[in-house]
C-alpha positions in Angstrom: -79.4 10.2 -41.4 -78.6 13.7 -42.8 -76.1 14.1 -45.4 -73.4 16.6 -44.9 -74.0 18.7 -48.2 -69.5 20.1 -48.1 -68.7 16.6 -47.6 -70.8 15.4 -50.1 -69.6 18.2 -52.2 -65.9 17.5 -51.3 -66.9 13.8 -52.8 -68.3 14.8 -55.9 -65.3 17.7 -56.9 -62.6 14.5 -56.1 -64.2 11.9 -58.3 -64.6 14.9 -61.3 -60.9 16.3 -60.7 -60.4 12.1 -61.1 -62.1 11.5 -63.8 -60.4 14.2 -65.5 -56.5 13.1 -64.6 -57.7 9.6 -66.0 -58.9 11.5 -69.2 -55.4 12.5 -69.6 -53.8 9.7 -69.7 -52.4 8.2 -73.0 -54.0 5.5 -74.8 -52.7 2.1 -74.0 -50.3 0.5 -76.3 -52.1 -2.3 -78.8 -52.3 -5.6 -76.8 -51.9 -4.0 -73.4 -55.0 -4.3 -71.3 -55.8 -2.3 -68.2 -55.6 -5.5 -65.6 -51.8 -5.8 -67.2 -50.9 -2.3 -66.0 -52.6 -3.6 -62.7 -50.8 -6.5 -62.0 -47.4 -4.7 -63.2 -47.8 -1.8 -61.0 -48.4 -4.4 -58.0 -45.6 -6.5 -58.7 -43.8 -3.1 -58.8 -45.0 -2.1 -55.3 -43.4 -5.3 -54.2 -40.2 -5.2 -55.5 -40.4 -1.9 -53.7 -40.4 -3.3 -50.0 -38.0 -6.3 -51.2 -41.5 -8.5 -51.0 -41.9 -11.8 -52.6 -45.0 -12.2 -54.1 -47.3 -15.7 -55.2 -49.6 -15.7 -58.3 -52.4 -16.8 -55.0 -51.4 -13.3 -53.3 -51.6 -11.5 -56.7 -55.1 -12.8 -57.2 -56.5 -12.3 -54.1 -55.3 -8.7 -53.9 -56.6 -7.6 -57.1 -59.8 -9.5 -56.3 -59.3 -12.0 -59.3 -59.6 -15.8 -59.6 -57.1 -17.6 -59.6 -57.0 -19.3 -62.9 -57.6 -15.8 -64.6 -54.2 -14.6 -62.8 -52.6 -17.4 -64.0 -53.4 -16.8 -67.4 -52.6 -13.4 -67.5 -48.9 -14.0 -65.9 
C-alpha cells in the first residue's frame, strides 16, 4: 500500500497546528482534572439537544467504567 505523502503531510500539519491550540490553553483550576472538563462538556452537549442523559450512557460514551463515572459525578 503506498502512502499518499500530501495526505500524510495534511495529517501531520493538523495534529502540530493541534498540539499547539492545546498549548494555549490555560492551566486548569487546582482540583479540576481533565476527565471533569470531559464529562461537563458532554453533559453540556446534551442539554443542548434537550437530551436526558444516564451515568451508564455517560460511561460508555467517554469509554469509562462504570463505577469510575460514578465516582467522578
Amino acid at each position: 500500500m503506498k502512502m499518499d505523502t500530501k495526505l500524510m503531510d495534511a495529517v501531520m500539519d493538523s495534529l502540530f497546528v493541534a498540539k499547539k491550540a492545546y498549548e494555549t490553553l490555560p492551566p486548569l483550576p487546582p482540583g479540576i482534572k481533565p476527565v471533569y472538563h470531559r464529562v461537563l462538556n458532554l453533559l453540556y452537549q446534551c442539554k443542548e439537544h434537550e437530551k436526558e442523559i444516564r451515568v451508564s450512557e455517560l460511561s460508555t460514551a467517554l469509554d469509562m467504567q462504570l463505577p469510575n463515572m460514578t465516582k467522578i459525578i
